[in-house]
Backbone as numpy.savetxt, mean C-alpha at the origin, in Angstrom:
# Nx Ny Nz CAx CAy CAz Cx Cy Cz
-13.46 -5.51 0.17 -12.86 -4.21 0.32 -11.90 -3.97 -0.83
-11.65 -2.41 -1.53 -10.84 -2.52 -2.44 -10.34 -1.21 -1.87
-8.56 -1.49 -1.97 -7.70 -0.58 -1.72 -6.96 -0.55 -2.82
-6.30 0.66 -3.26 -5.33 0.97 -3.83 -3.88 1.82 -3.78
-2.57 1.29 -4.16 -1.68 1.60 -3.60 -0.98 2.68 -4.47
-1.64 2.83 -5.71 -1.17 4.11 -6.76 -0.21 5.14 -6.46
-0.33 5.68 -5.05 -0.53 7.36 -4.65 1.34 6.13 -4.27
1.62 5.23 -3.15 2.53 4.87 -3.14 3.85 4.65 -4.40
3.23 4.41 -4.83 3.96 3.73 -6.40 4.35 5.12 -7.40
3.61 6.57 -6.57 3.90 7.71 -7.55 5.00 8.46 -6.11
5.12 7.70 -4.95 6.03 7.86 -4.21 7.44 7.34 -4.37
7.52 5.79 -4.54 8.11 5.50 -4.78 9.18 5.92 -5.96
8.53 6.70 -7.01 9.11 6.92 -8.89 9.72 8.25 -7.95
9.00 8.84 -7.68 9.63 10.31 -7.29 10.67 10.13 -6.60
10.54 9.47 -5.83 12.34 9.02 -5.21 13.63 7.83 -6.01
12.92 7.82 -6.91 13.65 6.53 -8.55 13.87 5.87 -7.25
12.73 5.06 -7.00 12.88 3.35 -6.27 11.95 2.55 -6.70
12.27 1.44 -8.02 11.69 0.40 -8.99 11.08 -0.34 -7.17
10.43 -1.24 -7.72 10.00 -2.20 -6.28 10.55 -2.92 -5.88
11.73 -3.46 -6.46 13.07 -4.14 -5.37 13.49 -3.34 -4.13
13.77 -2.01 -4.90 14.59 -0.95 -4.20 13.43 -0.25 -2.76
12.33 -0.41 -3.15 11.16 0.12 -2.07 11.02 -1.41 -1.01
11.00 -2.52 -1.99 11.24 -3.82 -1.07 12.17 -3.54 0.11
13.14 -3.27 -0.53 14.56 -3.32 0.81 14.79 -1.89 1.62
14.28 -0.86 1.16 14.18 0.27 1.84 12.99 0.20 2.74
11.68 -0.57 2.67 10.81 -0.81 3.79 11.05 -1.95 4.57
11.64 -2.69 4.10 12.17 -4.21 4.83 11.13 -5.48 4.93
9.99 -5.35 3.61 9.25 -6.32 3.42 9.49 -7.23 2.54
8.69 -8.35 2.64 8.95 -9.64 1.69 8.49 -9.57 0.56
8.99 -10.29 -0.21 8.69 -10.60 -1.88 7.43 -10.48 -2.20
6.40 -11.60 -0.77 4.81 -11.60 -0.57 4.00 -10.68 -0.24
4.98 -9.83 0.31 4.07 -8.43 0.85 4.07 -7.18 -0.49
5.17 -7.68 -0.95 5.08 -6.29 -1.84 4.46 -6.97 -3.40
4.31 -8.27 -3.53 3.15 -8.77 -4.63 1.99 -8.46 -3.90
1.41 -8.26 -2.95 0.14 -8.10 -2.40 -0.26 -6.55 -2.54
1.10 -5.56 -2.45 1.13 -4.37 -2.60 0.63 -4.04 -3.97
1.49 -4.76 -5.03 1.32 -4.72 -6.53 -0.09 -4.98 -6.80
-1.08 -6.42 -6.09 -2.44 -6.09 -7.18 -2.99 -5.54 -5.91
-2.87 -4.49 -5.48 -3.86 -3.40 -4.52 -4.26 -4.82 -3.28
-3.75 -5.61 -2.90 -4.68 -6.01 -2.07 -4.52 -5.99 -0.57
-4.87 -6.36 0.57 -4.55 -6.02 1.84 -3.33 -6.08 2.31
-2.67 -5.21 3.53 -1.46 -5.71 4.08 -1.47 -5.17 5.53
-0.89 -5.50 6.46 -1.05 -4.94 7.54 -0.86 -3.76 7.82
-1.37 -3.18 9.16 -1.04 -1.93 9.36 0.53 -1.89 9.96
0.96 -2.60 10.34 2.03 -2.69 10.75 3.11 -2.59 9.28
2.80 -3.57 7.97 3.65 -3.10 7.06 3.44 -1.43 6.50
2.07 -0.93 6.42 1.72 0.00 5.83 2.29 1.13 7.23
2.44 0.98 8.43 3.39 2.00 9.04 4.81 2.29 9.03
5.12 0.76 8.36 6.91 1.17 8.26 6.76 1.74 6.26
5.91 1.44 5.83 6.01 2.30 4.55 6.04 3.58 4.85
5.07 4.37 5.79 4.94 5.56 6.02 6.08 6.31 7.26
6.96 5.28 7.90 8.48 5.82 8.50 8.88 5.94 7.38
9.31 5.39 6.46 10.24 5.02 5.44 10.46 6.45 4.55
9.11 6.85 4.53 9.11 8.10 3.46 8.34 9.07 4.17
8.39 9.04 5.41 8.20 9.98 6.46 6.61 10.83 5.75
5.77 9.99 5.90 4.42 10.06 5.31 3.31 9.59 6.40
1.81 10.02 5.72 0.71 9.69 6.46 0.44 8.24 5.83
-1.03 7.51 6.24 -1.48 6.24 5.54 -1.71 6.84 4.07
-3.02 8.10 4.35 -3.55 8.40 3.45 -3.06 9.02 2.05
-1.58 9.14 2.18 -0.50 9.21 1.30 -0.51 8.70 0.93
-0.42 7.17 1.17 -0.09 6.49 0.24 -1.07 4.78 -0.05
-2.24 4.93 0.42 -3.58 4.08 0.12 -4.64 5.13 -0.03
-5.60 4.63 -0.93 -7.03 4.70 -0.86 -7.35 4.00 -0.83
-8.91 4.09 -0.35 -9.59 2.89 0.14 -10.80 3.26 -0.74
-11.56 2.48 -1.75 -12.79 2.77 -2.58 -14.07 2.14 -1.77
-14.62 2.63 -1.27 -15.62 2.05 -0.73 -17.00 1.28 -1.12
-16.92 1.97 -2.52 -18.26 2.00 -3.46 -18.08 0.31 -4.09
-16.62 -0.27 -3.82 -16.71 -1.64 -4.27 -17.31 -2.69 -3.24
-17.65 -2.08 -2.02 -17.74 -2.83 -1.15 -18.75 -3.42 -1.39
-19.61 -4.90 -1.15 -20.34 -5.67 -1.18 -21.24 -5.02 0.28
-22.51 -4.77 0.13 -23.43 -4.41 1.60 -24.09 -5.50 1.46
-24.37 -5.74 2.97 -25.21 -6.91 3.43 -26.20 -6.62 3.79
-27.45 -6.91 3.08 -28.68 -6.60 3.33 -28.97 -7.37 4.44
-28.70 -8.13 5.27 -29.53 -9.22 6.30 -28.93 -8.02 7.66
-28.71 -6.92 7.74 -28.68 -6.40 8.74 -29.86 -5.97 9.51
């Protein structure tokens, strides 16, 4: 699966919060927000307090590319 967190990160600038400052304003770990940085999974539970935080939808602030997805032919 490939997600991307772009649309977040053009959230974050618009409110001048570098990723320390979005770290401690969502209340996630060092690990969650390197996982944020190369696009890769995080819970829905972190990705709902991103979207309290800046009083937003998911789709604000992920896409999801689908076209990277690997299909399994043995269906």
């Amino acid at each position: 699966m490939s997600f991307c967190y772009d649309k977040l990160w053009e959230i974050a600038y618009q409110n001048r919060l570098n990723k320390t400052a979005l770290r401690d304003k969502v209340g996630i770990t060092n690990a969650t927000l390197s996982r944020l940085s190369k696009n890769q999974t995080v819970s829905m539970e972190v990705l709902g307090r991103i979207c309290q935080s800046f009083d937003c939808r998911i789709e604000d602030i992920v896409e999801y590319n689908s076209e990277s997805v690997e299909k399994n032919t043995d269906l």
